[in-house]
Each structure stands twice: as structure tokens, then as C-alpha cells.
C-alpha positions in Angstrom: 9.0 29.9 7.8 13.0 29.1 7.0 12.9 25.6 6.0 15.1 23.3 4.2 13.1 22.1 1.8 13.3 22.7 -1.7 10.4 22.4 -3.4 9.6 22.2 -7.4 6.1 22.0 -7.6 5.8 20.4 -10.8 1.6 19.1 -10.9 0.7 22.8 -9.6 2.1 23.8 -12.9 -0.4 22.2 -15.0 -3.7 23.8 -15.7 -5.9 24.6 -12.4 -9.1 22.1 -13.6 -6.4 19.7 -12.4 -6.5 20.5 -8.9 -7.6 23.5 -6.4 -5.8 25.9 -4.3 -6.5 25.2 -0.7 -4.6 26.0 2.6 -4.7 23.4 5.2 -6.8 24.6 8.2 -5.0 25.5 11.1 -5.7 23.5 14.4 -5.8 24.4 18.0 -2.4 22.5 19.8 0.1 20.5 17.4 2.2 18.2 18.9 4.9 16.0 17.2 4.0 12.3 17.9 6.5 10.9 15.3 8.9 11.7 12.8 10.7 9.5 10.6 14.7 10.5 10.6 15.5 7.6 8.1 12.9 8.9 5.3 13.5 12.2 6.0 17.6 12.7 5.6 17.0 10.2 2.0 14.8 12.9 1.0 17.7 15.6 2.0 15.1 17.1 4.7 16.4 18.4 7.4 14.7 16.2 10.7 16.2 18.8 12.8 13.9 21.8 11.1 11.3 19.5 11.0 10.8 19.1 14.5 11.7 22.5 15.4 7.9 24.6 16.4 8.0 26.0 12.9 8.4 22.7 11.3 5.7 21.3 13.6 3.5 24.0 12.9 3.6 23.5 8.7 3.5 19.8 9.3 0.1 20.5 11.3 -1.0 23.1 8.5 -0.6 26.0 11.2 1.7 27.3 9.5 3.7 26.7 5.2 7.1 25.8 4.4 8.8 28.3 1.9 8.3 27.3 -1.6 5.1 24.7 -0.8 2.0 26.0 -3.2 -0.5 23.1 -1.7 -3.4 22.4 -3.8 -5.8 19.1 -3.5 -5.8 17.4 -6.4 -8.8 16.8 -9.0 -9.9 12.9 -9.8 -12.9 10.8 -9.6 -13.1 6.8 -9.3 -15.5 3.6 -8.7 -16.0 3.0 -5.4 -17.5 -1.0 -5.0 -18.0 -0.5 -8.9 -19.9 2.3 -8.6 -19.4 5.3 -10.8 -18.4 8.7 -9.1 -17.4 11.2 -11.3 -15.9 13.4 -8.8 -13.9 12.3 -5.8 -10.4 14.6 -5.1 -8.5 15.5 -2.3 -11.3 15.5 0.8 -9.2 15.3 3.3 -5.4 16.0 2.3 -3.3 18.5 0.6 -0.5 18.4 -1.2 2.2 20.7 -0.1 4.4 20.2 -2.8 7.6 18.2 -4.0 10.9 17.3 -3.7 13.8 15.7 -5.6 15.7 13.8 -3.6 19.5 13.5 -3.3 19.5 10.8 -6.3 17.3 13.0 -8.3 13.9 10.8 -7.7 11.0 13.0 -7.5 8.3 12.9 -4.7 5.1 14.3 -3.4 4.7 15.8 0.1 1.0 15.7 1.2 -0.6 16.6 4.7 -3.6 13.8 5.2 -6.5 15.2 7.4 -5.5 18.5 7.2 -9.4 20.3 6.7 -12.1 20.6 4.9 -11.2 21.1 0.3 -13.4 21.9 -2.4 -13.8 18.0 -3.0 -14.8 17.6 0.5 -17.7 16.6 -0.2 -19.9 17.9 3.0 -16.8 16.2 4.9 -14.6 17.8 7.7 -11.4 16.7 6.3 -10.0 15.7 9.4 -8.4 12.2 10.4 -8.3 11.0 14.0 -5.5 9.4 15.8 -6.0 5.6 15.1 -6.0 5.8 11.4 -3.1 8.2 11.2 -1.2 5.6 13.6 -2.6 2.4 11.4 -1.5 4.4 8.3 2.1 5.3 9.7 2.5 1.8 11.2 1.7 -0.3 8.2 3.0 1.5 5.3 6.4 2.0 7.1 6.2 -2.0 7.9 5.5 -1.9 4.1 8.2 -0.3 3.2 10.7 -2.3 5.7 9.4 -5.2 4.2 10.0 -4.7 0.1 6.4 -4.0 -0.9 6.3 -0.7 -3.1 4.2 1.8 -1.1 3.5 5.7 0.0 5.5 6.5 3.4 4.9 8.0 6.6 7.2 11.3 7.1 5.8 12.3 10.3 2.5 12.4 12.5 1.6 15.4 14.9 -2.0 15.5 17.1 -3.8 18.1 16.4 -5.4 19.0 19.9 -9.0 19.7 18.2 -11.6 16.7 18.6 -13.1 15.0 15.3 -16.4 14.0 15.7 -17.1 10.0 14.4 -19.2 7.4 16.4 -18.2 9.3 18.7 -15.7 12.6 19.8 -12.0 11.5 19.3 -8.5 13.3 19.2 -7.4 14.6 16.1 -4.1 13.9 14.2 -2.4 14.9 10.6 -0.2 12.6 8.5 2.8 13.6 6.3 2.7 11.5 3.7 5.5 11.1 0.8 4.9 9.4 -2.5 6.5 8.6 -6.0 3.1 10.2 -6.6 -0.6 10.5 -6.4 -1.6 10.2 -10.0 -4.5 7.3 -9.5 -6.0 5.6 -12.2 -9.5 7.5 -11.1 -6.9 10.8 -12.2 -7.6 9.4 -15.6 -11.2 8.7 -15.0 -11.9 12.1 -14.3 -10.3 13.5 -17.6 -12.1 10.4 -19.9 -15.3 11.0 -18.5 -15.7 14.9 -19.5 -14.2 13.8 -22.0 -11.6 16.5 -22.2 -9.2 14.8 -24.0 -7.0 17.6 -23.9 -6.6 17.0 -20.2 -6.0 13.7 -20.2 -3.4 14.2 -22.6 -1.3 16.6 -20.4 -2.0 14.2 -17.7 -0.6 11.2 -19.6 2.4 13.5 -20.6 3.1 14.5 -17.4 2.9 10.7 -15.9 5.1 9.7 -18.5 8.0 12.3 -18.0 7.5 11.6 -14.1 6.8 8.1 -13.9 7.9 6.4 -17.0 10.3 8.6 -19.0 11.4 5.3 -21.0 8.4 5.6 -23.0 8.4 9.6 -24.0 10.5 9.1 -27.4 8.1 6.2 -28.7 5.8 5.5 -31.6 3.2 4.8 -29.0 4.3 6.6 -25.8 0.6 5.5 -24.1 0.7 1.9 -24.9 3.9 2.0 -22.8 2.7 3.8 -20.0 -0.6 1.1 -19.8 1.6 -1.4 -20.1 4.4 -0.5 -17.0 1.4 1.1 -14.8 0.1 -2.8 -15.7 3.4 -4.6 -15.2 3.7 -2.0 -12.0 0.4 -3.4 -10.2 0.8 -7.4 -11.4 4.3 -7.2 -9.3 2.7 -4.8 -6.1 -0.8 -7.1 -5.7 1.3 -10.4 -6.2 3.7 -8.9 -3.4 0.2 -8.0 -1.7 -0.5 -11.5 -1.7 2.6 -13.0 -1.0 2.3 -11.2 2.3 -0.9 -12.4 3.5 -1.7 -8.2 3.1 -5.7 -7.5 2.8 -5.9 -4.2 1.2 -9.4 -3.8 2.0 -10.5 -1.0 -0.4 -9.5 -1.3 -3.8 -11.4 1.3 -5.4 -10.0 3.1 -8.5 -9.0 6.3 -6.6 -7.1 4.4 -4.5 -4.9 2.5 -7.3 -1.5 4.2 -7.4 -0.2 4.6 -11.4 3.5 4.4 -9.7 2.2 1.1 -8.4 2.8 2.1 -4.8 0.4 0.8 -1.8 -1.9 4.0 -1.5 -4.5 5.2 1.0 -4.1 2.6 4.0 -8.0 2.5 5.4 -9.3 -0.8 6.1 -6.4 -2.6 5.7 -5.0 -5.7 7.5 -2.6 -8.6 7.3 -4.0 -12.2 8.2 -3.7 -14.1 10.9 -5.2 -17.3 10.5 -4.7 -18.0 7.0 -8.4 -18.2 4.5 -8.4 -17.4 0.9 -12.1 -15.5 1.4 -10.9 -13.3 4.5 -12.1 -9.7 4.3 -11.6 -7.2 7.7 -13.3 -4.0 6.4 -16.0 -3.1 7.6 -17.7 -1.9 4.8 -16.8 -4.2 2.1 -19.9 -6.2 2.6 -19.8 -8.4 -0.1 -16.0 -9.5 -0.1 -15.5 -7.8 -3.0 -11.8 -6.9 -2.5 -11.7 -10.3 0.0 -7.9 -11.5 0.1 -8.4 -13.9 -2.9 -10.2 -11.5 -4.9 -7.6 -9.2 -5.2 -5.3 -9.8 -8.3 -8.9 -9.8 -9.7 -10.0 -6.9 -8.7 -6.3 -5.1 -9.7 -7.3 -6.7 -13.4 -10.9 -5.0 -13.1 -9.0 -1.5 -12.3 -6.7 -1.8 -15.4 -9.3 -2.4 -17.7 -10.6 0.9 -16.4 -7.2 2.7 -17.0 -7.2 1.5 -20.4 -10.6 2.7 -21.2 -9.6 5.9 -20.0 -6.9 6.0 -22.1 -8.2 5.3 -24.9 -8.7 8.4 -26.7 -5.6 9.0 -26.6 -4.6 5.8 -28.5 -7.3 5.4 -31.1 -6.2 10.1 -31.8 -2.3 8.6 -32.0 -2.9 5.2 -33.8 -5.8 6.8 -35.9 -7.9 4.1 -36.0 -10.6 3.1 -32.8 -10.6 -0.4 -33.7 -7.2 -0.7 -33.7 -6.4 1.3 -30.5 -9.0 -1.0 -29.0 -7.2 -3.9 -29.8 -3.5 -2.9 -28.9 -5.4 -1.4 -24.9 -6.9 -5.4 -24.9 -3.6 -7.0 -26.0 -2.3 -5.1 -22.7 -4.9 -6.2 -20.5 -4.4 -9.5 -21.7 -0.7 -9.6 -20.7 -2.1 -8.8 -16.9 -2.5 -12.2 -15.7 0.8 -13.3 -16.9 2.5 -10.8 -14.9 0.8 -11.3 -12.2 1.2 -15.0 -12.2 4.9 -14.5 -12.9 5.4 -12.4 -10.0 3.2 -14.4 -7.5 4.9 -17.2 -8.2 8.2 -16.2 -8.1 7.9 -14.4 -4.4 6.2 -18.0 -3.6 9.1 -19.8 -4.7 10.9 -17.6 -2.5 9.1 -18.2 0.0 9.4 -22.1 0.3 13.6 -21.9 -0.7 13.2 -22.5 -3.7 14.1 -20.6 -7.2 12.6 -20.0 -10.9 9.9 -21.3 -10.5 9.6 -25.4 -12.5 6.7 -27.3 -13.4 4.3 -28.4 -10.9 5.5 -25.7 -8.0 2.2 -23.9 -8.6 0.6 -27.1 -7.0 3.3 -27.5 -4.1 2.3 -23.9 -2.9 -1.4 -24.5 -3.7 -1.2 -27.8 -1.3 0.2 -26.2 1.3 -2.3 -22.8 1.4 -5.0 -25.5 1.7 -3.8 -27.7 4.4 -3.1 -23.8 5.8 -6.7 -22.6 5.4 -7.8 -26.3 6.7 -6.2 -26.2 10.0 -6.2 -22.5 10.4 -2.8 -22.0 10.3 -1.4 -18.7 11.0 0.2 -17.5 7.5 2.9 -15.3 8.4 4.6 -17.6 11.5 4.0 -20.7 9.0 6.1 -19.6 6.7 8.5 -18.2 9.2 8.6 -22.0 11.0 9.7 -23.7 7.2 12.6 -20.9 6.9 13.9 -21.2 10.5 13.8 -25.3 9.5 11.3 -25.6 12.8 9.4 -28.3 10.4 8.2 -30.0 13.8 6.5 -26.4 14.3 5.5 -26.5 11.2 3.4 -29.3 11.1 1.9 -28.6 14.6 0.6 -25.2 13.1 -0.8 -27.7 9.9 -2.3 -30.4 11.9 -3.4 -28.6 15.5 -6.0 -25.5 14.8 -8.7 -26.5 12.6 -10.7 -29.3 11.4 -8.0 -31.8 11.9 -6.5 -32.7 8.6 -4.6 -35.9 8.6 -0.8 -36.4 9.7 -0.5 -38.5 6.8 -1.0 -34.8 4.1 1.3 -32.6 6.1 4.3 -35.4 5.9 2.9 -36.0 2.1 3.4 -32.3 2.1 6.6 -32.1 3.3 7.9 -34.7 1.5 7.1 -33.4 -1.8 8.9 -30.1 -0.9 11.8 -31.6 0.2 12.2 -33.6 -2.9 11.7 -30.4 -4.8 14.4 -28.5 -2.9 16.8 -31.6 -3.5 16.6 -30.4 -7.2 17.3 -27.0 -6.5 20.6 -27.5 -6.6 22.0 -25.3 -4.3 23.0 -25.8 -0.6 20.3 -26.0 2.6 22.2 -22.9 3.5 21.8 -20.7 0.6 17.5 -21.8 0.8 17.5 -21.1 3.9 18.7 -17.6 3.7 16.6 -16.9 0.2 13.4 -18.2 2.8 14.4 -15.7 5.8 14.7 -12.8 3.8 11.4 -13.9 2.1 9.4 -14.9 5.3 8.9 -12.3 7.8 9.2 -12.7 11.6 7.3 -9.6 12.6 4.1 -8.4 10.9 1.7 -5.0 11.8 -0.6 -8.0 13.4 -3.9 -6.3 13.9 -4.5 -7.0 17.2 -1.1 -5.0 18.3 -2.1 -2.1 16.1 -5.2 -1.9 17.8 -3.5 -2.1 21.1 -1.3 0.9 20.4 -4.0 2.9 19.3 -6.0 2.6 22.4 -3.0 3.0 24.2 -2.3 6.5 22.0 -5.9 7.0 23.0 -4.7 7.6 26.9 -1.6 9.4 25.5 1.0 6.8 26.3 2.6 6.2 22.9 5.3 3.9 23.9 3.5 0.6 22.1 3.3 2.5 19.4 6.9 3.7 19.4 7.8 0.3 19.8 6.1 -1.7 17.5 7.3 1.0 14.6 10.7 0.0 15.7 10.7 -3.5 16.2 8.9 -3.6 12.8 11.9 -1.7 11.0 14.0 -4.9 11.3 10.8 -7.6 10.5 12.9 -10.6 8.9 15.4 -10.5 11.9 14.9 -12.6 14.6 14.8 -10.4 18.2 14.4 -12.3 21.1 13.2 -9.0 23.2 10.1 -8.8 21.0 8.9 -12.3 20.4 5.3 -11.5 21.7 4.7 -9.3 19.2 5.4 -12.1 17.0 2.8 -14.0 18.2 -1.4 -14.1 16.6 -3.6 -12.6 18.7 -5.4 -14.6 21.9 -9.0 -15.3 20.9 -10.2 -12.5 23.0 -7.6 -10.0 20.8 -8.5 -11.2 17.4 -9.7 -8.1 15.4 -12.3 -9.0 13.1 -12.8 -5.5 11.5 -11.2 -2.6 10.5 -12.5 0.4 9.5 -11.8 3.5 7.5 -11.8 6.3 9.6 -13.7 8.9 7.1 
């Protein structure tokens, strides 16, 4: 078909044991259910052509846009720390990619488009809830400053997909700084074809992180940004109250984007140990367990790299020692970054001795009195401290008056020292604290309502959430938590 995208297919010019060939499978009756006119026109893509019935066919994989070569891409990864030394692509191709208009470089990929080579036994399709939940959140994502993959479009399919039980079937368009994982890496290290891996560094390096290509020790630079990269995206994670839910290796973006929305959920009510997946039994990736979990993956990454360090330093000792003094640097970054988008958070700026504590006091009274985290936050930076301490004193186990006022008072003290005006906090808190979240319980809601094929709630909670640190009268019930009889307690992959 005509089309106005101009691909440069960069990855599907690297050897083919980096990926296979594949052509999406065509499906019975696409329809467009969404296309996103914002993300398209930055990435100079014509919305017009994309919604035309050519464009809807390529976007359903009926059909190819001139100049795609799709191919599903090669890794492997530890899923709940186990090894698997061959994952890929199962259920998504990548058409191809684009530069944009500012020159930035980015991956076009259809998710659920058939059956690959990596399917594993799979169909490669995706039904309609996790293509909505995918296109819902990681645009909210996006709106809201957290580095993450985007949703170009989403189109039904009109051919069932067979879970639990029979359920329509949808495709994804999904756009990404790329999808170079850390389990890409994995799956080079463990066949050890250090040949491989070494194109694949190269090639993450030129893409990714071209500041390091002319240095004595171009892969010590490349662990340490992909490091620095995920400290700042998991400290944003949890800044946000965002669960990711599946924090597997082949699902840990080297651009340190948000990748492969499954399971994922932000918190209502706010406890440190929540986990919504349904199949993380254990709480591994629980919300508190993350930044851990994101230090377990990098130590990974660096082990995979490190035939290429000990072959450019020239001694294993010593390449082992440079990969540890870069894993050791993790928590720093990661505390740095936390902390700062917590300061934020409360009004306040670098952060000072003792603020650690003042944001540790108040995620306790929080997970005492099961405060809701997102609208608590929001109540401090609208100034609604009487709301506020209602959300910390009414809901739980009943902690005393006398610790939220205690709490209070220690913050205000500390923003007295800021030394800025109420004003200026008060903005820094409102672009910090969101008033509209994905909540789970209105994802769910427009899903089942997709499910009867009325997509207006879904329509309308994409848009609403475009704008989420803006107050809009018109939409305060979606700011609400959910009534006890919404509350979602799982969610669920989809696969």
C-alpha cells in the first residue's frame, strides 16, 4: 500500500540469528477502535493514511506498509528467576522504524498479530481487554512523565481468541525508543556468542547511548546509563503508586522505557506489600519489592556483558570489578531519584536531612489507615489538609489524631525552610500529584463495556486521562477509588 511512512529498518540489518522473518497473520474483519493523532503527527505519520482501509488493514497485519520488513525479534530472559534461554517475539512483530521529525529513532511493532517462530505452542493473538489496558495505561504513562512504550493505535480483529473462555480479538501498535531488553543480552551471553553480543552492544550504543561510542570503555558506559536509565523509571514507578506486576528480564527496557503492560496496576489503598497479578504468587515484584527487583535485573545485564568488558579491559578480574562498581552505584541512583520526585511530591525541593523520614512517616500513617495514595497526595497539593487528615485518620485501624497533626506539623515546619512562597510549593505539588489515575476499577469497566461494543468509557477515560494533573470538574468520579464492590483485586496477563 501508498503510505507515508518512511521506514529505515535499522535491527533487520543485523545478522538474521538476531531475529526471524515473519508476516503478521491476516484476520477476518479489522476495525479501527483508536488511533492516537497526537503520537502519530510527532512521529511525522500521516493519521489521515492511517485510518484510511489501507492503513487499517497493515495496522491489523491484513495487509504491509511500503518499506516495513517485520521480523520478531530473538531474546531470552528469567521469568520469577527462572532461566529461559529462549523467549522472542510470541505474539508481536516489528514492522519496522521511523525517525521522527527531530531525528529520534523509534520502533513500530504490531502486538498480537499471530503465531512467530518464538511462539512457543502459542496463538499470538491478544484479546480486547489487554490491548485496551495496554493502550490506556501506557498513554496515562506517558501524560504523566514516566518514560514508557506508547500506544499508536488499536483495531479489533473480528476473529475470537480462545482463553478461559472465547473472546474478541484485537492488535496493538505499539511505538518504542526500542525493544532491546536486557534478556536481548541474555540470549547472546548464554550461547555464548560473543560475537553477537558485541554487535548488539554496538548497535545499542549508536541507538541508545551514542555518548559513549568514542570511549576507552564504550560498555561500561552503556551499563552504567541503561543503570542510571532504570534507578530514575522504577523510582518514577514508585513515586506513582504504579505496580508493574511482571518484572521479568525480557520485560526490562535497556532505553529504560515502561515495557510490556500485563498485570499491571496503580494502587488504590496505599500498602507497601500490595501485588494485583495474578500470577505473581509469591509477591515477588510486590510494590515494595520493586527497586529491588530492578537491582536483581541489572546484575543480570552486567553479567551478560561481561565478556565484552573482561575481551576490552583484558583482564576478568578486573572487568568484574569495574561491572560491580556499576552495580554498586544502583542504589544511589535510585535513592536520588526516589527521593527527589518525593520531595516533589510534598512541595518541597533538594532534598535536606531527615526528609527521607518525613515521607517514610507519612506512607505509614498511609498504609495504617488505608489511605488512598494517589487522592492523598492530591488533598496536601490542593492545600485540602482537612481532607487530608480524614483520609489519614478514617479507613483503617484508627491511628491517633494526635500522629497526623504531629505529621503535619513536621511538614509544615519543613516547608517554612524551603524558602520559597506557599504559591510556588503548591504549583511544584500539582504538577507532581496527579488528579486522575488509570484506577483499576474504571479500566475494568471499560473493558467490559468494549466487551458489548460500546467504547465510549473507554474513549473517555483515555481523554480525561490526557490532562491528569488538571483539575476537571466534569470527570471527578473518575477520580474517585473504587466502591468495595469495584475494587479489583487481580489483574491478569492475557497470554
Amino acid at each position: 500500500m501508498n503510505s507515508s511512512i518512511a521506514f529505515d529498518n535499522s535491527y533487520s540489518r543485523l545478522p538474521e540469528r538476531f531475529y526471524s522473518r515473519v508476516r503478521p497473520k491476516p484476520v477476518k474483519a479489522p476495525q479501527l477502535i483508536a488511533l492516537n493523532d497526537d503520537l502519530a503527527k510527532s512521529l511525522g505519520l500521516d493519521a489521515d493514511d492511517l485510518r484510511s482501509t489501507e492503513g487499517i488493514s497493515a495496522l491489523a497485519g491484513n495487509g504491509q506498509f511500503e518499506g516495513s520488513d517485520p521480523i520478531a525479534m530473538a531474546y531470552a530472559g528469567q521469568q520469577f528467576g527462572n532461566w529461559v534461554p529462549q523467549l522472542g517475539d510470541g505474539r508481536a512483530v516489528l514492522l519496522g522504524e521511523v525517525v521522527n521529525p527531530s531525528g529520534e529513532r523509534f520502533d513500530i511493532q504490531l502486538k498480537g498479530s499471530g503465531p512467530t517462530p518464538y511462539s512457543r505452542m502459542g496463538d499470538g493473538r491478544a484479546w480486547l481487554g489487554p490491548v485496551l489496558r495496554e493502550y490506556i495505561v501506557s498513554e496515562a504513562m506517558a501524560c504523566l512523565g514516566v518514560p514508557t512504550t506508547r500506544a499508536l493505535a488499536a483495531v479489533s480483529t473480528g476473529d475470537p481468541v480462545i482463553r478461559e473462555e472465547i473472546l474478541p480479538g484485537a492488535i496493538l501498535t505499539r511505538v518504542a525508543r526500542s525493544h532491546l531488553r536486557v534478556g536481548t543480552f541474555q540470549y547472546f551471553a548464554a550461547r555464548r556468542d560473543d560475537e553477537g553480543l558485541e554487535r548488539l552492544a554496538d548497535y545499542a550504543i549508536d541507538r541508545l547511548y551514542p555518548q559513549h561510542k568514542d570511549e576507552a570503555l564504550p560498555y561500561i558506559g552503556l551499563l552504567n546509563s541503561v543503570i542510571e536509565a532504570q534507578a530514575r523509571l522504577v523510582a518514577r514507578w514508585m513515586n506513582m503508586g504504579f505496580i508493574h506486576g511482571v518484572m521479568n528480564t525480557d520485560n526490562v527496557s535497556i532505553a529504560g522505557e515502561t515495557i510490556d503492560y500485563g498485570p499491571c496496576a496503580f494502587m488504590d489503598d496505599f500498602h507497601p506489600d500490595r501485588v494485583f497479578s495474578s500470577i505473581d504468587q509469591t509477591g515477588r515484584y510486590a510494590y515494595s519489592n520493586q527497586p529491588r527487583v530492578a537491582h536483581w535485573n541489572l546484575v543480570q545485564f552486567a553479567q551478560s556483558l561481561l565478556p565484552l568488558l573482561s575481551e576490552r579491559i583484558g583482564d576478568e578480574k578486573e572487568a568484574v570489578e569495574q561491572a560491580q562498581l556499576a552495580i554498586n552505584a544502583y542504589p544511589l541512583h535510585y535513592e536520588k531519584a526516589y527521593q527527589t520526585g518525593f520531595n516533589a511530591k510534598l512541595g518541597l525541593g533538594e532534598p535536606q536531612e531527615g526528609d527521607a523520614e518525613l515521607g517514610n512517616a507519612l506512607l505509614s500513617l498511609m498504609a495504617v489507615n488505608k489511605a488512598d495514595f494517589t487522592l492523598t497526595f492530591r488533598c496536601l497539593a490542593d492545600g485540602d489538609l482537612s481532607a487530608l487528615a480524614n483520609s489519614l485518620s478514617g479507613n483503617g485501624s484508627g491511628d491517633d489524631q494526635g500522629s497526623i497533626e504531629t505529621w503535619l506539623g513536621n511538614w509544615r515546619d519543613r516547608s517554612d525552610r524551603q524558602g520559597d512562597t506557599k504559591e510556588a510549593r503548591q504549583r511544584r505539588m500539582t504538577a507532581s500529584n496527579p488528579a486522575f489515575i488509570p484506577r483499576n476499577h474504571r479500566v475494568e469497566q471499560a473493558i467490559r463495556a468494549a466487551l458489548e461494543d460500546d467504547f465510549a468509557p473507554f474513549q473517555r477515560l483515555v481523554e480525561v486521562l490526557r490532562t491528569p494533573f488538571d483539575n476537571q470538574p466534569d470527570h471527578e468520579e473518575l477520580m474517585q477509588p473504587p466502591q468495595p464492590q469495584e475494587v479489583v483485586a487481580q489483574t491478569f496477563c492475557g497470554t
